[in-house]
N, C-alpha and C positions, 0 to 999 in steps of 0.2 A: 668901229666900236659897238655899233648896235649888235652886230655878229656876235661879237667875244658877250656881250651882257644876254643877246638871248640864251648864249651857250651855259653862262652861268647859271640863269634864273631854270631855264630849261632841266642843268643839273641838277640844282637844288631841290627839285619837285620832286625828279628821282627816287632821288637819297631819302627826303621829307619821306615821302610816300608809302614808298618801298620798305627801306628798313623802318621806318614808324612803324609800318603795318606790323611789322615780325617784332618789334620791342612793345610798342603799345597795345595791340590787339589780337597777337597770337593764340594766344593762352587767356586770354584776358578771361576770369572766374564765369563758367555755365555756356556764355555767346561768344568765344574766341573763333577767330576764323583759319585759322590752324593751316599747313601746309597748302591747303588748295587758294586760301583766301589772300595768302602773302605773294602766291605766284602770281592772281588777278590783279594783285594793287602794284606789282612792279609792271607789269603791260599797259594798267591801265596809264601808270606815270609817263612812258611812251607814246601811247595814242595818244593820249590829250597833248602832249605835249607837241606833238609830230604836226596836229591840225594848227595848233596855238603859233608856232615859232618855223615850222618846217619851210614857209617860204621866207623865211628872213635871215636863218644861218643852215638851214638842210636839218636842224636836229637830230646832230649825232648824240651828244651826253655823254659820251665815252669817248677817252682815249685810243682805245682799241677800233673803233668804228672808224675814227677821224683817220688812224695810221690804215685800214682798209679800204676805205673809199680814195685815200693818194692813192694807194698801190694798185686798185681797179681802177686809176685815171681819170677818177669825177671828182680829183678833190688838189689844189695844189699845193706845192710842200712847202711854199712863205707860210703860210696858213694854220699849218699843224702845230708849231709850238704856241701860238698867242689862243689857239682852239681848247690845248693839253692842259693849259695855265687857268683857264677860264673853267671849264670842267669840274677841275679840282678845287679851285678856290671856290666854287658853286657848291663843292659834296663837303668840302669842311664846314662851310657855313651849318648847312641841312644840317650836318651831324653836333653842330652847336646848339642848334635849334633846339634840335630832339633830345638833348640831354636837358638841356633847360628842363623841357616838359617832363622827360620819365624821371628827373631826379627829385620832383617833387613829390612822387610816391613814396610815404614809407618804407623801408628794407629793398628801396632800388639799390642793384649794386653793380659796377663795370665787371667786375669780373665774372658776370653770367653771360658775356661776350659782349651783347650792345650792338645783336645781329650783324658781326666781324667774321670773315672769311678767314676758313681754317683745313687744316688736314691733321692726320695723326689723331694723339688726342682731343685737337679742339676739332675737326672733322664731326657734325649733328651726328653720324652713322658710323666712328671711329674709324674713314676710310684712312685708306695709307698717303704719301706724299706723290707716289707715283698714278695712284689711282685720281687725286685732284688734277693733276696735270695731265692725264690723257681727257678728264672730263672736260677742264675750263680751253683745252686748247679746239675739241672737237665742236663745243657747243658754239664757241667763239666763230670757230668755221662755220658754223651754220648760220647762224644769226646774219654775219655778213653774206653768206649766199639769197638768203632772203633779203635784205635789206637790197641790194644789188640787184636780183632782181625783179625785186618789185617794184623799183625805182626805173626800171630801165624805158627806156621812152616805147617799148614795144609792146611793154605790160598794159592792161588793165589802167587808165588813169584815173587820179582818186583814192585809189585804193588801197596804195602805202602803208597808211598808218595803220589801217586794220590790220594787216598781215605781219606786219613788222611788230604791233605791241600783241596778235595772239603767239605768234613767234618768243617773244622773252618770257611771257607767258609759260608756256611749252615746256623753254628751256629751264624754268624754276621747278616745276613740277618732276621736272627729271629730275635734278642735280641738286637741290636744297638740300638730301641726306648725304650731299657726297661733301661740299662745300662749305653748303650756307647761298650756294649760286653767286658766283661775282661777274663773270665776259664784262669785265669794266673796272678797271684800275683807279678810276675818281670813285666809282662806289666804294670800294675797296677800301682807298685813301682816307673817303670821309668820314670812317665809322672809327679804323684802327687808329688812327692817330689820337683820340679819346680814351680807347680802353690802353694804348701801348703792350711794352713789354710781349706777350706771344704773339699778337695782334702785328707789331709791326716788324717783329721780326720773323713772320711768316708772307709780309706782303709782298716780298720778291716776286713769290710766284703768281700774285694776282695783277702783276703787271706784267712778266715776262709771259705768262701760258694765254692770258688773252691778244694780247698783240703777235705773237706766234699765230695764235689760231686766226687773225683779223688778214694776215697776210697769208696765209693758206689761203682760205674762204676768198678774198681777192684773185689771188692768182687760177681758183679753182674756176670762179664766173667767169674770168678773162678768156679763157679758153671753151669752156660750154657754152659761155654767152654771147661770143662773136657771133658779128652776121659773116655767111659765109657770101665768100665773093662770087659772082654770078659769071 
């Protein structure tokens, strides 16, 4: 049970953090910290969190991480569903949280997303449906390629959590105009289920195109990352 609660509180931080950043401080009038500043605060949710909880559940926070690291063989598959359930109940909390707080602005309103993953029309950059899906699947790849191996006992020890939250990092900076950046189906989960309506009838794909890409990125280390036999 400590596992499933660090996974929860771990997600919570996330979600808190990350979409906080993009609802409460984006734009925020004259000092908002705008595209660059929401990429750092979802890394930074990572890293601290990676120091904070990393020896006590691994600190995946994702879905898509947890279904990668089975599929790369550091992770076992009893595990994956009470990991998936924790996660999520972790990022609906967070996104209760943060509704608390921004709904107590005057003229807040859900329908300005509620930093909700989207394509088409809700797409930041009006990318297309196809375009979110080769993003969230690619970057997903990647994420687990680093996480994988910078975790691997050959790497660097220590040094994880650096790499892995400038990693998601990275990955926001890229993709926030294509998206909104999800590689995580509990982030995903904990914002739409608030705003609904296009919000959760677009989240198929924030759960299908990351856990696609979570198992590529697996399969991809599995084979680059073997020691070769002597």
């Amino acid at each position: 049970m400590k596992k499933y609660g660090a996974e929860f509180f771990g997600t919570f931080w996330l979600v808190l953090g990350g979409c906080g950043s993009a609802v409460l401080a984006a734009a925020f009038p004259n000092v908002g910290i705008g595209l660059l500043g929401v990429s750092l605060a979802f890394g930074l949710t990572v890293l601290t969190m990676a120091f904070a909880i990393g020896h006590i559940s691994g600190c995946h926070l994702n879905p898509a991480v947890s279904v990668g690291l089975w599929a790369g063989g550091r992770f076992p598959a009893k595990e994956l569903l009470p990991y998936i359930i924790s996660q999520v109940l972790g990022a609906i909390l967070a996104g209760g949280v943060l509704y608390l707080i921004a709904s107590g602005k005057t003229g807040f309103e859900l329908s300005a997303g509620f930093a909700s993953n989207g394509y088409g029309a809700h797409s930041p950059g009006g990318y297309s449906l196809l375009a979110a899906l080769i993003t969230e699947v690619v970057m997903t790849m990647m994420f687990l390629l680093v996480i994988l191996g910078s975790t691997d006992k050959r790497a660097p020890q220590g040094l994880a959590p650096i790499a892995i939250g400038l990693c998601l990092t990275l990955i926001h900076l890229i993709s926030i105009p294509v998206t909104n950046t999800s590689v995580n189906p509990a982030r995903s989960t904990g914002v739409a289920v608030f705003v609904g309506d296009w919000a959760i009838a677009q989240l198929w794909l924030f759960w299908v195109a990351p856990i696609v890409g979570g198992l590529l990125g697996a399969t991809i280390y599995r084979f680059i990352g073997s020691e070769e036999k002597k």
